[in-house]
DRENTORKOL-3810 file (N, C-alpha, C; in nm, 4 decimals):
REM DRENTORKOL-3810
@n.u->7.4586; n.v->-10.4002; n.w->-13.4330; ca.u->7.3354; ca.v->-10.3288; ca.w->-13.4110; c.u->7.3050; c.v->-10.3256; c.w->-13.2613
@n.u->7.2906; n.v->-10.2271; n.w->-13.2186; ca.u->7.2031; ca.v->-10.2087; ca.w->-13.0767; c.u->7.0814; c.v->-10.2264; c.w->-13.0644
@n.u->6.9931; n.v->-10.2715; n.w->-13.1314; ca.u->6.8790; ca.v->-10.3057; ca.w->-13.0994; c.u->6.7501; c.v->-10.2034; c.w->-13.1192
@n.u->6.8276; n.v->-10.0543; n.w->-13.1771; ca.u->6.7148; ca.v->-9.9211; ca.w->-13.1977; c.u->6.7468; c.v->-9.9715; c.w->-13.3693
@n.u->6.8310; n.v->-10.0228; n.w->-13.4401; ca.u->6.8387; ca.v->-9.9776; ca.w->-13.5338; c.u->6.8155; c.v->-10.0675; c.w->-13.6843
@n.u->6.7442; n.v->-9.9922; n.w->-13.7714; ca.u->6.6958; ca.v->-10.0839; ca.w->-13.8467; c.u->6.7862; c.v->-10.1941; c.w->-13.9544
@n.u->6.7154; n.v->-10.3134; n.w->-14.0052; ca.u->6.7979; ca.v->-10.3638; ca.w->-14.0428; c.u->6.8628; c.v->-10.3898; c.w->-14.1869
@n.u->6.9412; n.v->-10.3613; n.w->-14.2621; ca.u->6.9519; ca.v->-10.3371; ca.w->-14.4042; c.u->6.8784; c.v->-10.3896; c.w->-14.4406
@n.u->6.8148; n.v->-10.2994; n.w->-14.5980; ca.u->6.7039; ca.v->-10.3689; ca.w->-14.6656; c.u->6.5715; c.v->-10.2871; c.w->-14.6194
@n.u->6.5585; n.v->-10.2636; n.w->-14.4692; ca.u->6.4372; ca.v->-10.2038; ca.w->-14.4222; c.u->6.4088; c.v->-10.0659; c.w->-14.4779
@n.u->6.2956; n.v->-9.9927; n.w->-14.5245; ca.u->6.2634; ca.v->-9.8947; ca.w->-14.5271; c.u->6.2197; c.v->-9.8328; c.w->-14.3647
@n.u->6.2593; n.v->-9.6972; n.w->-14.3419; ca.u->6.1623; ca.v->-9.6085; ca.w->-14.2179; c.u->5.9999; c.v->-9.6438; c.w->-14.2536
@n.u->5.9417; n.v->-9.6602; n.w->-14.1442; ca.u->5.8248; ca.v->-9.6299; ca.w->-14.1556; c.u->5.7424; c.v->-9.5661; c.w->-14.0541
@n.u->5.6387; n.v->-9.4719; n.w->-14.0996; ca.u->5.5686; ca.v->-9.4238; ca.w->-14.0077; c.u->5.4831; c.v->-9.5110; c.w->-13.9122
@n.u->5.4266; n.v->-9.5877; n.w->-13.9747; ca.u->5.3229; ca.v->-9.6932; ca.w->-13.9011; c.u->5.4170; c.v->-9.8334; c.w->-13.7926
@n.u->5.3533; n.v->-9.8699; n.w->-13.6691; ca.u->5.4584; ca.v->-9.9476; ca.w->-13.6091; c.u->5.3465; c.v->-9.9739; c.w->-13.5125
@n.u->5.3132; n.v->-10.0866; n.w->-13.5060; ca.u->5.2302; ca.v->-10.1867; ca.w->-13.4453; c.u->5.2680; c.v->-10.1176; c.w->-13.3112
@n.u->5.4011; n.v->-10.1456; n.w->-13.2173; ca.u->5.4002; ca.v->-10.1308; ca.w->-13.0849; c.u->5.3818; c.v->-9.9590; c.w->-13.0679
@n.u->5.3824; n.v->-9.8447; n.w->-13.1525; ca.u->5.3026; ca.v->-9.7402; ca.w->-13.1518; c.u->5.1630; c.v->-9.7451; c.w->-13.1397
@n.u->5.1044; n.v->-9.8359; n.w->-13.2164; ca.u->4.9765; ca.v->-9.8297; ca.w->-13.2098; c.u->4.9337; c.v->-9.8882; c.w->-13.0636
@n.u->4.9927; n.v->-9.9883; n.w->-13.0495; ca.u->4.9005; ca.v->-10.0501; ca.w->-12.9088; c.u->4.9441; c.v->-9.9347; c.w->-12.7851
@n.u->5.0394; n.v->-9.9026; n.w->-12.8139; ca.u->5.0532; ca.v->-9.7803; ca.w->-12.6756; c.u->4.9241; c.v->-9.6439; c.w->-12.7024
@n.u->4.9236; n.v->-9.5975; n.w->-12.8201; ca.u->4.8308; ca.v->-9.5124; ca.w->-12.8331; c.u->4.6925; c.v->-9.5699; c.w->-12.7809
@n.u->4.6715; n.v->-9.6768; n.w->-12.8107; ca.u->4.5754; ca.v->-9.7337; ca.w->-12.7691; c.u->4.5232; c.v->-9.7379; c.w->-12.6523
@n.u->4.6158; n.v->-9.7842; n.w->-12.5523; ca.u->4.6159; ca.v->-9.8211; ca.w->-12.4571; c.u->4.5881; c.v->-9.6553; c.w->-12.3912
@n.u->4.6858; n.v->-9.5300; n.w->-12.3996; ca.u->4.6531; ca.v->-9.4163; ca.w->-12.3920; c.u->4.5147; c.v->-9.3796; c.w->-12.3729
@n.u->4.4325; n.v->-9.4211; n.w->-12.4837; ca.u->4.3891; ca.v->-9.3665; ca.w->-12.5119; c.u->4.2474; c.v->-9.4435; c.w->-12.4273
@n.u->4.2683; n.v->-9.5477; n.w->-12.3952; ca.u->4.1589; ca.v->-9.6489; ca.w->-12.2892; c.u->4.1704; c.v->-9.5858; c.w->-12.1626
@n.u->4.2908; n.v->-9.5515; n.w->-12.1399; ca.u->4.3211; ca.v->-9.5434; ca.w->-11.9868; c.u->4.2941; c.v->-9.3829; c.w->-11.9840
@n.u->4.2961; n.v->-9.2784; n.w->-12.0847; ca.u->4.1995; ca.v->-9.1148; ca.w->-12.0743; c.u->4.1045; c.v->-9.1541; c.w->-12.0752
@n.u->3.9940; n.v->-9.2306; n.w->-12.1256; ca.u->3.8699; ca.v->-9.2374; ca.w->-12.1558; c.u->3.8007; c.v->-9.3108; c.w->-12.0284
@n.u->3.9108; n.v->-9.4071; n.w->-11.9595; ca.u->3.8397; ca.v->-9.4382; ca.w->-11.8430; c.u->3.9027; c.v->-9.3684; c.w->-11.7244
@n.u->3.9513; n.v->-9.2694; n.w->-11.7458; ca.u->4.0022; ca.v->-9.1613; ca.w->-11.5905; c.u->3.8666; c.v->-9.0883; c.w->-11.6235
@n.u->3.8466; n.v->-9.0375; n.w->-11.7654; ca.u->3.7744; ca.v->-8.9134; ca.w->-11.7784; c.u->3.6002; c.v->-8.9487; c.w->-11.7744
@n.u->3.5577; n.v->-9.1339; n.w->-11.7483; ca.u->3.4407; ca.v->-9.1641; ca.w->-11.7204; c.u->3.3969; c.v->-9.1836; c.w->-11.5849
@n.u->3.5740; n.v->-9.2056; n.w->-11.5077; ca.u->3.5607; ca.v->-9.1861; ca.w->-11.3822; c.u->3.5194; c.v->-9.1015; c.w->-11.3256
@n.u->3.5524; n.v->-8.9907; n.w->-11.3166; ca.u->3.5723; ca.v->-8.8539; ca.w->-11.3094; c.u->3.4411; c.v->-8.8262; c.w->-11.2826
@n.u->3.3807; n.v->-8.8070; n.w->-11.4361; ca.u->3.2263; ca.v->-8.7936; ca.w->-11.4607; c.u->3.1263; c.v->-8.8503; c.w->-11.4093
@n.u->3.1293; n.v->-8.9569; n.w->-11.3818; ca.u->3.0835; ca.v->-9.0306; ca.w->-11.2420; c.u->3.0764; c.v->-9.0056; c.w->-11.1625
@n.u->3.2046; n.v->-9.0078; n.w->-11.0443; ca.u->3.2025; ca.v->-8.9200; ca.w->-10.9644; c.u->3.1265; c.v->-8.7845; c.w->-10.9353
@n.u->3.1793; n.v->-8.7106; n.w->-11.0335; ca.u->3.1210; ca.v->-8.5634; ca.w->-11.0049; c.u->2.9400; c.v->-8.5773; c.w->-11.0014
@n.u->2.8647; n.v->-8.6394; n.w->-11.0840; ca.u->2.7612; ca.v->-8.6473; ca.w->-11.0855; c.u->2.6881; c.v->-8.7394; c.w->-10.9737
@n.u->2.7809; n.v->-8.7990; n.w->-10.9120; ca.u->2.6827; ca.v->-8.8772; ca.w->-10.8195; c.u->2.6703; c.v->-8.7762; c.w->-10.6955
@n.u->2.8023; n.v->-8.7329; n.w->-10.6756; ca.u->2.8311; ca.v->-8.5853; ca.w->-10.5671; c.u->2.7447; c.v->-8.5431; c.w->-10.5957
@n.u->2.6811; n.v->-8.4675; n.w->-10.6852; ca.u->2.6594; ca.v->-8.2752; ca.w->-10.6993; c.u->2.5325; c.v->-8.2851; c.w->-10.6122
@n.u->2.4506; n.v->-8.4283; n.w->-10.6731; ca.u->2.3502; ca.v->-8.3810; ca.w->-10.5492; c.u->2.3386; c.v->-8.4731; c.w->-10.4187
@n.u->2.4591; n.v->-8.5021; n.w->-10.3617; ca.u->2.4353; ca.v->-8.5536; ca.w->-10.2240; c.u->2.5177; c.v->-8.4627; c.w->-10.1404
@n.u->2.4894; n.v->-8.3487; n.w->-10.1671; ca.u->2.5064; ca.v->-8.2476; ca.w->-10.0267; c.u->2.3876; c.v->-8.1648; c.w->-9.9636
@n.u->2.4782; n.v->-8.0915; n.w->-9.8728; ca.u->2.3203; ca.v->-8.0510; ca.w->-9.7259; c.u->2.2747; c.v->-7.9174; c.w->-9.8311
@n.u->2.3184; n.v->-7.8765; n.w->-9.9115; ca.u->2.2791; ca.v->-7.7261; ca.w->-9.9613; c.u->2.1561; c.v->-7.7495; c.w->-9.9883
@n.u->2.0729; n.v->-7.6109; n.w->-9.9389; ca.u->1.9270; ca.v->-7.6462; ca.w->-9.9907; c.u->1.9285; c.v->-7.6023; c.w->-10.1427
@n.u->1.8523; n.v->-7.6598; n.w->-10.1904; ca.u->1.8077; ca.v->-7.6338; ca.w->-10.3696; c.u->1.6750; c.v->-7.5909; c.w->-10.3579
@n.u->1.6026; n.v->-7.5465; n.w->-10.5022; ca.u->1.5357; ca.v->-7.4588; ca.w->-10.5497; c.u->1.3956; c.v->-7.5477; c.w->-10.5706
@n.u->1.3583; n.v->-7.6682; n.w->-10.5824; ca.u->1.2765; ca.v->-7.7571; ca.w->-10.5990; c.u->1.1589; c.v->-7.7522; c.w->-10.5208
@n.u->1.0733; n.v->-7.7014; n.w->-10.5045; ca.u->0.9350; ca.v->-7.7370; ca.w->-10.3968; c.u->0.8847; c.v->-7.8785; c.w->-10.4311
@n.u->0.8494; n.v->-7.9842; n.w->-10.3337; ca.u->0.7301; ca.v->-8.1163; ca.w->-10.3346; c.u->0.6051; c.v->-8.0519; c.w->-10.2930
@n.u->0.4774; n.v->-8.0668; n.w->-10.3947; ca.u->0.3395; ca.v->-8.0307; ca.w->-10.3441; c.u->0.2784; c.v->-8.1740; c.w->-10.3638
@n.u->0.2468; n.v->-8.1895; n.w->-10.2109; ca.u->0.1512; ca.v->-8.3508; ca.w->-10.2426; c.u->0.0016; c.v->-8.2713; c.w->-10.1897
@n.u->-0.0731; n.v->-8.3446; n.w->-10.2889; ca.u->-0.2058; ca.v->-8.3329; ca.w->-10.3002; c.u->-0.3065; c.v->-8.4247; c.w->-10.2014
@n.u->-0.3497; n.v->-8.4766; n.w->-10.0984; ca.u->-0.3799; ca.v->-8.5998; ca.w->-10.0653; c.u->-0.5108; c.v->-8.5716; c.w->-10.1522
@n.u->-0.5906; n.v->-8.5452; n.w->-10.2421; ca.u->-0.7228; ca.v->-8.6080; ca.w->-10.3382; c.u->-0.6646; c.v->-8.5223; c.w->-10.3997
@n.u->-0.6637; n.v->-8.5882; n.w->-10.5478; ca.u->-0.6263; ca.v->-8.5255; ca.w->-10.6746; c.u->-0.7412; c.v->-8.4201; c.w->-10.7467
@n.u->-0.8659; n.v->-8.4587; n.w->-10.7035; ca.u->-1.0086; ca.v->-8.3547; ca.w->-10.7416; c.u->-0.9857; c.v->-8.2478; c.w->-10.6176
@n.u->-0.9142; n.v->-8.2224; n.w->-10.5519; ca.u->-0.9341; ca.v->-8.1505; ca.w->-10.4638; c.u->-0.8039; c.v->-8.0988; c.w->-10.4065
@n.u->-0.7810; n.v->-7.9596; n.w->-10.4722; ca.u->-0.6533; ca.v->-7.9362; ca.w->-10.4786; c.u->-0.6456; c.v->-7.8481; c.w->-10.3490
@n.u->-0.7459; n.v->-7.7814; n.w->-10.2744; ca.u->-0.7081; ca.v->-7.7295; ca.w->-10.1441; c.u->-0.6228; c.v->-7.8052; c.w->-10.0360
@n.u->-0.6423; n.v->-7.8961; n.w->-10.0194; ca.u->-0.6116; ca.v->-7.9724; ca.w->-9.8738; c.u->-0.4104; c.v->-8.0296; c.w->-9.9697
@n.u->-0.3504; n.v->-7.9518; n.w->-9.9234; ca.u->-0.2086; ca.v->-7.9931; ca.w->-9.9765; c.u->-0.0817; c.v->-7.9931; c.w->-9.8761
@n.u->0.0362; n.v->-8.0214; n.w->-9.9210; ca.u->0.1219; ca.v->-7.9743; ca.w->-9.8272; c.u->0.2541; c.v->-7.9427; c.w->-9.8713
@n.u->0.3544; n.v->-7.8924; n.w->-9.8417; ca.u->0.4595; ca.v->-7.8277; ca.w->-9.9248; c.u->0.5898; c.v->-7.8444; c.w->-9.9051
@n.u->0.6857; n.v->-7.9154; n.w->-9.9415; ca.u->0.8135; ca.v->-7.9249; ca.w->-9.8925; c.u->0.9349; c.v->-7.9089; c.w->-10.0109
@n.u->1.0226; n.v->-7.7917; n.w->-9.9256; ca.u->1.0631; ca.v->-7.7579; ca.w->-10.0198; c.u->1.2463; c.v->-7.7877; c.w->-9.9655
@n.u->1.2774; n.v->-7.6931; n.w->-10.1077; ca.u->1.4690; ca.v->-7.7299; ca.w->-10.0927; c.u->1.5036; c.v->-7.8399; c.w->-10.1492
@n.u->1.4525; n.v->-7.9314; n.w->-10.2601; ca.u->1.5207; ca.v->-8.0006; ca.w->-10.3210; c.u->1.6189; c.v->-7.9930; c.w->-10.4159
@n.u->1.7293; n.v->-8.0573; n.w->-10.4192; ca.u->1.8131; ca.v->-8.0366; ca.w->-10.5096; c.u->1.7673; c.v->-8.0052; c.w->-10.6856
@n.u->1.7263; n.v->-8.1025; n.w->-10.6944; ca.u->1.7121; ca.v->-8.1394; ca.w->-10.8505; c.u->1.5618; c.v->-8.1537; c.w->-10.8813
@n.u->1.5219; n.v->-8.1595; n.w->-10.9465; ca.u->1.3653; ca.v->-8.2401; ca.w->-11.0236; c.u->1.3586; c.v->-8.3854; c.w->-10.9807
@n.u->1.4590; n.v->-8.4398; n.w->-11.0242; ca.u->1.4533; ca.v->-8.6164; ca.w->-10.9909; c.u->1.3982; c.v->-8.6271; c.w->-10.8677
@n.u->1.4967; n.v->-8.5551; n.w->-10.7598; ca.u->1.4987; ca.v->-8.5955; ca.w->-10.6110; c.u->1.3648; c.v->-8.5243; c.w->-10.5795
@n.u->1.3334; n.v->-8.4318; n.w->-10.6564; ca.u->1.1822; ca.v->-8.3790; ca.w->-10.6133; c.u->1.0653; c.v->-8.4958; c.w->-10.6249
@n.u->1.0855; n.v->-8.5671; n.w->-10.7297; ca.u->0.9569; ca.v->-8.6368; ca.w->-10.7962; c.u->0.9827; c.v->-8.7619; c.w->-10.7129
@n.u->1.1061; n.v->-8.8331; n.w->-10.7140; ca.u->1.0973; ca.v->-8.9175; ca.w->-10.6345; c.u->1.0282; c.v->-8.9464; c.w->-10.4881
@n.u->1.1058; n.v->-8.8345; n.w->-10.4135; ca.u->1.0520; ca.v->-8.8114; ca.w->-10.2958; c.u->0.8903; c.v->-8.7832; c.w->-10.2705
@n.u->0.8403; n.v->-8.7051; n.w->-10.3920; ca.u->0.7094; ca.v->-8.7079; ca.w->-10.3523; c.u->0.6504; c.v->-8.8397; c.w->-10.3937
@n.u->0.7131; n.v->-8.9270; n.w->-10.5058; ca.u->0.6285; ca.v->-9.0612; ca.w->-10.5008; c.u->0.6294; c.v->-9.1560; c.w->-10.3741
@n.u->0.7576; n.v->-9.1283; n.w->-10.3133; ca.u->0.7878; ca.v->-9.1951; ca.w->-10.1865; c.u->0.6759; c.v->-9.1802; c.w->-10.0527
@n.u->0.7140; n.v->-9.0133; n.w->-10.0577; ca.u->0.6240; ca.v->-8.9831; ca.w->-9.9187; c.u->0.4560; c.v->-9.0330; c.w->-9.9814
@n.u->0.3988; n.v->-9.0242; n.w->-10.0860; ca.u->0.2455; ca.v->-9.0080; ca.w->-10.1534; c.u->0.2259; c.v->-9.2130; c.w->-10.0935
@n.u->0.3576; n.v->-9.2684; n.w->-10.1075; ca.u->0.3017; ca.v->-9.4201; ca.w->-10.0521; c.u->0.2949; c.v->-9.4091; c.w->-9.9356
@n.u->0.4048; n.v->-9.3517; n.w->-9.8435; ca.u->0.3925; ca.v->-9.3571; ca.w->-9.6840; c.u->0.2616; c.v->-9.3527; c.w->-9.6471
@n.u->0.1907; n.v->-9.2359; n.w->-9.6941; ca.u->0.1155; ca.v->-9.1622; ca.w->-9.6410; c.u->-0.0444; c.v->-9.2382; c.w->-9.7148
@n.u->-0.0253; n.v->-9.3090; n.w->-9.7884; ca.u->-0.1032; ca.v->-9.4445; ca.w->-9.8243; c.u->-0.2402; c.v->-9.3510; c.w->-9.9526
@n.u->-0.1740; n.v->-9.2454; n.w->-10.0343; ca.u->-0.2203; ca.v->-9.1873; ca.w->-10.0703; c.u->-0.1738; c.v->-9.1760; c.w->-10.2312
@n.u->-0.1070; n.v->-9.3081; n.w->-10.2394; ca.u->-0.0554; ca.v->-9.2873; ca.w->-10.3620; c.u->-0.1491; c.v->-9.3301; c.w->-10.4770
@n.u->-0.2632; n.v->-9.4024; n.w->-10.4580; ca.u->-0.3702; ca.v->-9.3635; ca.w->-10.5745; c.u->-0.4847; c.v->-9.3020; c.w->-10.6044
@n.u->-0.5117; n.v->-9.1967; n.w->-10.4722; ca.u->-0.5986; ca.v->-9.0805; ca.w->-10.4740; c.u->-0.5266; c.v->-8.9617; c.w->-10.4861
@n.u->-0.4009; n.v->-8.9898; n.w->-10.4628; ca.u->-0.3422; ca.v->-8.8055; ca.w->-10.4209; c.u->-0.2611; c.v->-8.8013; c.w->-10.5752
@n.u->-0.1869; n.v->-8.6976; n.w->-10.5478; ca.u->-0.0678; ca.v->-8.6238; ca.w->-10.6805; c.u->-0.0185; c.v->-8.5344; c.w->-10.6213
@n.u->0.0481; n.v->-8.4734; n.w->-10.7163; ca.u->0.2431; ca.v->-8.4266; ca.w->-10.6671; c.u->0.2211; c.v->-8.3424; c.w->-10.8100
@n.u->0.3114; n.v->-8.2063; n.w->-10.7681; ca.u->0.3912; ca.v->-8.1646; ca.w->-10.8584; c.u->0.4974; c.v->-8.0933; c.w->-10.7900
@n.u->0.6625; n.v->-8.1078; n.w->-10.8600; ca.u->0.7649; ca.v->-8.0300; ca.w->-10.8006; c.u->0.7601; c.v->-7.8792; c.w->-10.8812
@n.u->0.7499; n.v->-7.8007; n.w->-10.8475; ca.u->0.7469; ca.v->-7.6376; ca.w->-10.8463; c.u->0.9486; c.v->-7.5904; c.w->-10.8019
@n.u->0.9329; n.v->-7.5205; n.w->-10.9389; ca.u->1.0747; ca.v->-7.4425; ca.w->-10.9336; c.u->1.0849; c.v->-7.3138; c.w->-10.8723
@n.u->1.1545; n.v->-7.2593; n.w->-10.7815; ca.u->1.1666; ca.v->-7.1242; ca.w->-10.6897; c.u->1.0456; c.v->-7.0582; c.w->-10.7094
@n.u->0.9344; n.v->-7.1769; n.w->-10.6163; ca.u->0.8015; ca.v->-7.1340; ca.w->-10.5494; c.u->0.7711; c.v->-7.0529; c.w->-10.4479
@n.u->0.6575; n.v->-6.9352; n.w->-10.4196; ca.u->0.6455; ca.v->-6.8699; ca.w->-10.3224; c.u->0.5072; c.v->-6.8773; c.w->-10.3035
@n.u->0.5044; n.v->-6.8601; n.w->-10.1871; ca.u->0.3159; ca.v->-6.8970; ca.w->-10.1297; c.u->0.2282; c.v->-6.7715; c.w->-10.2055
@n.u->0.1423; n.v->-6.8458; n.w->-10.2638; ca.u->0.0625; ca.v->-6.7388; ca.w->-10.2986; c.u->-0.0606; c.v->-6.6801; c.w->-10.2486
@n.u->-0.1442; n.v->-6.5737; n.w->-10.2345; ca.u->-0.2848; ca.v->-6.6001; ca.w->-10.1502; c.u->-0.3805; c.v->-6.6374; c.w->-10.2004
@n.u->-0.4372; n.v->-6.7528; n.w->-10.3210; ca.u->-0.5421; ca.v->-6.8535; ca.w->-10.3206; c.u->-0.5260; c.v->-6.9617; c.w->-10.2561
@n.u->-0.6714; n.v->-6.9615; n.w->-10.1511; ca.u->-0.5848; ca.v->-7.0774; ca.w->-10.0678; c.u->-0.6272; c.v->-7.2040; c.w->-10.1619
@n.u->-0.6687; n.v->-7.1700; n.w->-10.3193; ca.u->-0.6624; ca.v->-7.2818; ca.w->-10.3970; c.u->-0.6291; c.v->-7.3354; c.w->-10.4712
@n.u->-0.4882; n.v->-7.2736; n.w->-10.4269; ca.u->-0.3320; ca.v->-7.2849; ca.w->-10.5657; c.u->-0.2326; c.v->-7.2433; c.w->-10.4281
@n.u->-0.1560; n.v->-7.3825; n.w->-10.4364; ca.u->-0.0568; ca.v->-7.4214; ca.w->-10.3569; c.u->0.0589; c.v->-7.3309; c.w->-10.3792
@n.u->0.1261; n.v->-7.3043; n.w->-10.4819; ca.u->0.2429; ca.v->-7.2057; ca.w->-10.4810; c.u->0.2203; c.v->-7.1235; c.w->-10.6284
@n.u->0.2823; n.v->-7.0177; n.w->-10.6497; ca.u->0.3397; ca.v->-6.9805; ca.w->-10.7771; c.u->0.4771; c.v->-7.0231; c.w->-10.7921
@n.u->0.5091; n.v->-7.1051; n.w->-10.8446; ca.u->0.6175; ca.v->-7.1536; ca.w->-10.8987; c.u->0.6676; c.v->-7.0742; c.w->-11.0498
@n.u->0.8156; n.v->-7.0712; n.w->-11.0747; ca.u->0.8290; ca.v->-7.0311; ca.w->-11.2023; c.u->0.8036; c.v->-7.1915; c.w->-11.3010
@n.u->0.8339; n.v->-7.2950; n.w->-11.2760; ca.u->0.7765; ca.v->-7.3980; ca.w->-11.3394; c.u->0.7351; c.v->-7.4957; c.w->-11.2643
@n.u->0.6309; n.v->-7.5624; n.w->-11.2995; ca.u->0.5652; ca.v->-7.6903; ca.w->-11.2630; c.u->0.5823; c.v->-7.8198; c.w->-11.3111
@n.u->0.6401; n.v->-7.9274; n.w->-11.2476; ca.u->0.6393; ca.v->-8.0172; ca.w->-11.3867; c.u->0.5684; c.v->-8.1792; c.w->-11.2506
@n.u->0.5069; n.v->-8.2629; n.w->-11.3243; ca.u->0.4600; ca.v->-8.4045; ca.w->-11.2584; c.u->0.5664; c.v->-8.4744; c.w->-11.2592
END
């Protein structure tokens, strides 16, 4: 016998332990290229210079929606909301004022409504 071949008495069989652990193993090592991957790509998409569609409106008094200010080009929603919770502490206004990020906002003329946005969200 050379060592491929079975030994009298044996039946063929489909099932074979050292098949299985290789499939296995296959099948760990796609699942962690393809979580890599996904990772990756998502931590990228939004740490580049491209401007995005996101407006920050901070409010400094929440009863008093005239006095505001507007910064726009954020990537995402997240990085919108974050940033405005961020700047709303700098600016030592984080429990009188409020924020909303506005989606592909344009100035509107009430000077008592900060943008028309197609959506608004807190």
């Amino acid at each position: 016998m050379t060592g491929h071949e079975r030994p009298p008495g044996q039946s063929a069989s489909w099932f074979s332990w050292r098949g299985l652990g290789k499939l296995v193993v296959g099948v760990l090592i796609g699942a962690g290229i393809l979580w890599t991957a996904t990772t990756l790509f998502l931590l990228f998409v939004g740490f580049n210079d491209a401007p995005g569609e996101w407006s920050m409106i901070i409010y400094y008094d929440r009863a008093d929606r005239t006095r505001f200010v507007v910064t726009p080009r954020f990537q995402t929603l997240a990085y919108c909301r974050q940033s405005a919770v961020d700047r709303m502490k700098e600016l030592g206004i984080d429990k009188t004022g409020d924020y909303e990020c506005g989606l592909r906002c344009e100035r509107g003329g009430d000077p008592h409504r900060a943008n028309i946005c197609e959506e608004a969200h807190k």
